[in-house]
C-alpha positions as CSV (number, residue, x, y, z in Angstrom):
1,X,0.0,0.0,0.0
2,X,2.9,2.4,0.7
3,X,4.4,2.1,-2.4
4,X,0.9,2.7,-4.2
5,X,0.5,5.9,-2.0
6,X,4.2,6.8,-3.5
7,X,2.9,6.1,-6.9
8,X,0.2,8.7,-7.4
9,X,-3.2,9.1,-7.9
10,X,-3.9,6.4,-9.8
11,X,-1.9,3.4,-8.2
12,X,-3.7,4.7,-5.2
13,X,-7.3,3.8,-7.2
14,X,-5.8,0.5,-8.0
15,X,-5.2,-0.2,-4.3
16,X,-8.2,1.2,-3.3
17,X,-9.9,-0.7,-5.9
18,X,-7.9,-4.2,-4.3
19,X,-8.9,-3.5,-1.0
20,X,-12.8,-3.5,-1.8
21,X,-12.9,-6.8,-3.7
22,X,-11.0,-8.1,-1.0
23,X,-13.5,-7.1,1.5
24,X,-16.5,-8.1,-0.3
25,X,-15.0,-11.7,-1.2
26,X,-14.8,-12.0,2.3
27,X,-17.9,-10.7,3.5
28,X,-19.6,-13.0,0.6
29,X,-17.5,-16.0,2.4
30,X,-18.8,-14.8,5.9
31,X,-22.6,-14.3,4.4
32,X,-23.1,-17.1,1.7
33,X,-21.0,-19.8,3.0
34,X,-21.3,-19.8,6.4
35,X,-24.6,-17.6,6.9
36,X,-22.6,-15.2,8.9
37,X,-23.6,-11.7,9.0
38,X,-21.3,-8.9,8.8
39,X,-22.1,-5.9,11.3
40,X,-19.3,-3.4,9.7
41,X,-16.5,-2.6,7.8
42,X,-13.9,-0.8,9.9
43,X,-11.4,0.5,6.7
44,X,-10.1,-2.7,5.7
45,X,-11.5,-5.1,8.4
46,X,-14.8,-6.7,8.4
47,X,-16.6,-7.5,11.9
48,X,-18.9,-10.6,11.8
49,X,-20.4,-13.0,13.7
50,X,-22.2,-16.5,13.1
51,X,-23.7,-19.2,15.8
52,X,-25.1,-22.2,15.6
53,X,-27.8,-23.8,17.1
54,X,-31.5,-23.7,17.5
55,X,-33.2,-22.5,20.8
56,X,-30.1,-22.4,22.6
57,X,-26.3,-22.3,20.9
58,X,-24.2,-24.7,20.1
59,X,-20.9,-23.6,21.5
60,X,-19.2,-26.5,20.0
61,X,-20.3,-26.3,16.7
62,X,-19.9,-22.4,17.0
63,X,-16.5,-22.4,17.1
64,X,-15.8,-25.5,14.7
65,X,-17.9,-23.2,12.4
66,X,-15.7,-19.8,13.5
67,X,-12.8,-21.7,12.4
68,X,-14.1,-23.5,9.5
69,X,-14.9,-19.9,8.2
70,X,-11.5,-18.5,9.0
71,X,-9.9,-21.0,6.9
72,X,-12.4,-20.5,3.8
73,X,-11.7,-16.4,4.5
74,X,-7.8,-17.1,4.5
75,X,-8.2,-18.8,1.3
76,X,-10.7,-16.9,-0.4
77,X,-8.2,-14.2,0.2
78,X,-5.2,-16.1,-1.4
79,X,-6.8,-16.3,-4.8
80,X,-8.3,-13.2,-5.0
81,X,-5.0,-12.1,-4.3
82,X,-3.7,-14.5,-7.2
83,X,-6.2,-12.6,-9.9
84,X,-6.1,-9.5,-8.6
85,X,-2.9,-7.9,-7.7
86,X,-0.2,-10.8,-7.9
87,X,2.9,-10.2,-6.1
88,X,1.1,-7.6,-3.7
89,X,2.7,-6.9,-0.3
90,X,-0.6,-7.3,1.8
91,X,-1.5,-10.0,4.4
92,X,-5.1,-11.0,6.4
93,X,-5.2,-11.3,10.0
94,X,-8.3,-13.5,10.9
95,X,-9.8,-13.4,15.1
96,X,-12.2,-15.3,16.4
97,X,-13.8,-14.5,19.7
């Protein structure tokens, strides 16, 4: 991103432009995959939850599910980065609480 902010105006569109698919392959990984629902964007991070379980939760299944997701996100993330900006210098942290 640095070096896109040296580059000018319009390598700072590209990045901008990289950032948002990134973010809505994600939320579409949190929301169509897993049912999650995503409560904000935060600049480049997304806040979401997900739970399973009926009347009551399933705390088990929860978190197999929290990490299930996490490892679809971290993937999801790899190719997008493969098709759209190869070589980029930009990483995903994933949390689950």
């Amino acid at each position: 991103m640095d070096a896109a902010i040296r580059g000018g105006s319009n390598e700072i569109k590209k990045a901008v432009e990289t950032v948002h698919v990134i973010r809505e392959e994600l939320n579409s990984v949190l929301k169509d995959d897993f049912g999650g629902k995503r409560i904000r964007f935060i600049g480049d991070c997304i806040h979401g939850c997900l739970a399973k379980g009926e009347r009551q939760d399933d705390h088990a299944a929860t978190i197999k599910e929290a990490a299930l997701c996490a490892a679809a996100m971290r993937s999801s993330f790899d190719l997008c980065l493969k098709i759209v900006k190869p070589g980029a210098t930009i990483d995903l942290a994933i949390g689950i609480e």
